[in-house]
N, C-alpha and C positions, 0 to 999 in steps of 0.2 A: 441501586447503582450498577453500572454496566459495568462488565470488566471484560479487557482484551487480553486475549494474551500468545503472542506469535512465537513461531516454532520453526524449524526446520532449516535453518540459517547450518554454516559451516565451512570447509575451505576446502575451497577444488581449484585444477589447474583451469589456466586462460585457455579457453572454449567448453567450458566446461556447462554442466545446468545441475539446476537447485528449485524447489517448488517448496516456495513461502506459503504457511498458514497461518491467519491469523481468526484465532476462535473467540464469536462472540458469547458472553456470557447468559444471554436472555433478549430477546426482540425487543425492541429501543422503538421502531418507528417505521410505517409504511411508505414514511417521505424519508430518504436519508441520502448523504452524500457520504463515503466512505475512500480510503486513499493508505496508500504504500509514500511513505517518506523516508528519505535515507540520507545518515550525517557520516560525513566522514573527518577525521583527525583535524581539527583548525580551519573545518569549514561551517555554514550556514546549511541546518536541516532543507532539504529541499523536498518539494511532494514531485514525486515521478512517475504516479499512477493512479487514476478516480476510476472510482465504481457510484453509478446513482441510482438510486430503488428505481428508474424506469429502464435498467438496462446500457444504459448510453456509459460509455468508458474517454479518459483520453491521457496521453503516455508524454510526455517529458522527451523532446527531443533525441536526445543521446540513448534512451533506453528504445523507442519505436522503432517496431521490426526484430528483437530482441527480448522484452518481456508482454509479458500478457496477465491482464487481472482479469478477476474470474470469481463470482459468487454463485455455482446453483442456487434453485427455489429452495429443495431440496434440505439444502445445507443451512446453518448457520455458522458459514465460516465464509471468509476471504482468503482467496489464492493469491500469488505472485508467484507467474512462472519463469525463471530467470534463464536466457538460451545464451548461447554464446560468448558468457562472462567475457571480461577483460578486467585485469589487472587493477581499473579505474572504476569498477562498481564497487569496489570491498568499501564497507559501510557498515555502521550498525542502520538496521531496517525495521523501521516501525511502523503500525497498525495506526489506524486515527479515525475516525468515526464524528459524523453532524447529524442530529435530528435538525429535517428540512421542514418548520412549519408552513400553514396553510399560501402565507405569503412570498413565500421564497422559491426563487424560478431556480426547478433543477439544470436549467442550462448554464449555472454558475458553477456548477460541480465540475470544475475544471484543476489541472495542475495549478492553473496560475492565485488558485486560492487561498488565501494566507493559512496558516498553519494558524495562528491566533483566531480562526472560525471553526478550530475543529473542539468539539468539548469532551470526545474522551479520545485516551491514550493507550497505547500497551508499553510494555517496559522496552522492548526491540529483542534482535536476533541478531547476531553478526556474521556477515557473511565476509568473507576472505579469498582471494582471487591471487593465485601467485602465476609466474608468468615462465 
């Protein structure tokens, strides 16, 4: 079983940064599509950031030009670099992770991907943004 589990969440003022970790527990798959999701109070989780085992990334309108994901070879881990908070990021911030088999085109590893296609989860981090 894979297990996520993300770190570094916390509350800073409006313009403030934060760098999200989210630690994989064991290599899952050489095809994968990976993503930062973030729910806040009486809303709908949203994904506002993919990482795809060929490198290719894409960012949630509201967050581009402000946050950056980010996995070295390196590493087993996934980053989220959070720059210039506002007030309207504070979320809990969760890890999500897809093993992409043979047949599945990493060019779908996009934000607009349902969260019901990711099959594992981390518990989240909360971040907190006052103004």
């Amino acid at each position: 079983q894979v297990q996520l589990v993300e770190s570094g969440g916390g509350s800073v003022q409006a313009g403030g940064s934060l760098r999200l970790s989210c630690e994989i527990s064991r290599y899952f798959a050489s095809k994968y599509c990976m993503a930062w999701f973030r729910q806040s109070s009486g809303k709908e989780r949203e994904g506002i950031a993919t990482f795809a085992s060929d490198g290719s990334t894409s960012y949630q309108d509201s967050v581009k030009g402000r946050f950056t994901i980010s996995k070295p070879d390196a590493r087993n881990t996934l980053f989220l670099e959070l720059n210039s908070l506002e007030p309207g990021d504070s979320a809990m911030y969760y890890c999500a992770a897809e093993t992409f088999y043979r047949w599945s085109s990493i060019s779908s590893c996009t934000v607009a991907r349902s969260r019901a296609e990711y099959e594992y989860w981390g518990q989240g981090t909360q971040v907190t943004v006052s103004s």
